[in-house]
N, C-alpha and C positions, 0 to 999 in steps of 0.2 A: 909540181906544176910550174912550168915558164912564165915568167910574164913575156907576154906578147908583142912588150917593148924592148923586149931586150935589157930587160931590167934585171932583177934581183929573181929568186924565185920561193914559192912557198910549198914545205916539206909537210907530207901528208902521214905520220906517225900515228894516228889515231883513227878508229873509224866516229869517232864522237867527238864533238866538240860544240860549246857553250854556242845556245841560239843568237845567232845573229854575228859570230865571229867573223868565221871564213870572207865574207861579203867586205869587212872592214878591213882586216887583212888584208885581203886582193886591193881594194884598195890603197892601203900602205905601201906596195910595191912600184906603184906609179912614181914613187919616189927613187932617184938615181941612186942616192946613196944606202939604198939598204939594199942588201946582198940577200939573206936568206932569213925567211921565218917560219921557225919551228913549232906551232902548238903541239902542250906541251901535259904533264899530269892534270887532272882532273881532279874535283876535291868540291865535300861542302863544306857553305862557311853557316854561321849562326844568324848574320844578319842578314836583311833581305834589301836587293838592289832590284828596284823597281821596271831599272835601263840599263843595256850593256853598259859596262864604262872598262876602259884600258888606262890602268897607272903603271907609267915606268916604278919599278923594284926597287933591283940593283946592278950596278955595272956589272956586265962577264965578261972576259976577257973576249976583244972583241966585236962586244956592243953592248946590249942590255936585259934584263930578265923583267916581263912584264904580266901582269896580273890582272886577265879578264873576269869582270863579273855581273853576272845578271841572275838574277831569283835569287837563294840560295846556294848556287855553285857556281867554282870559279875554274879559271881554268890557267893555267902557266904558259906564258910563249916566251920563245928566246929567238929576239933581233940580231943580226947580225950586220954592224952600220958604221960608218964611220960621224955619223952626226954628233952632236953633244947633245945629254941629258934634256937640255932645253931645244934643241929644232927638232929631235925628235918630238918630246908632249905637244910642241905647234903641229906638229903633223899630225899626230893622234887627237888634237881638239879639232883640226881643219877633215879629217876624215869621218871623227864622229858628227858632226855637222851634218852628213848627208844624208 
């Protein structure tokens, strides 16, 4: 899927994906410098998260590998940005906001 801006675009590899992701996502791409995001494996975890949240991982070569999660399951995305570790999480705290 394009952004509509002209922007970055988000790759659809999965027919499933953790409630409430794609929405944030899409939003993320409103941003210039991310190029492409890929959700990514699926997985549960043991603890329970109440509310979607998105933590930057680890660096990939590239950009970053990030870690959705809400209920028990999480789900792997890999950014592709030229941001740093930090103005990406401001964008992921300014787009969980909405």
């Amino acid at each position: 899927m394009s952004n509509p801006n002209g922007g970055g675009r988000l790759v659809w590899n999965h027919s499933t994906h953790i409630q409430g992701l794609i929405p944030v996502l899409e939003r993320l791409l409103r941003y210039s410098d991310i190029q492409t995001i890929t959700p990514a494996v699926l997985g549960r975890a043991k603890s329970h998260s109440p509310k979607l949240q998105l933590k930057v991982s680890v660096p990939i070569r590239g950009g970053f590998k990030l870690i959705g999660r809400v209920g028990k399951t999480f789900q792997e995305v890999f950014i592709l940005t030229s941001l740093s570790k930090e103005e990406l999480e401001e964008a992921i705290a300014q787009v969980l906001k909405r």
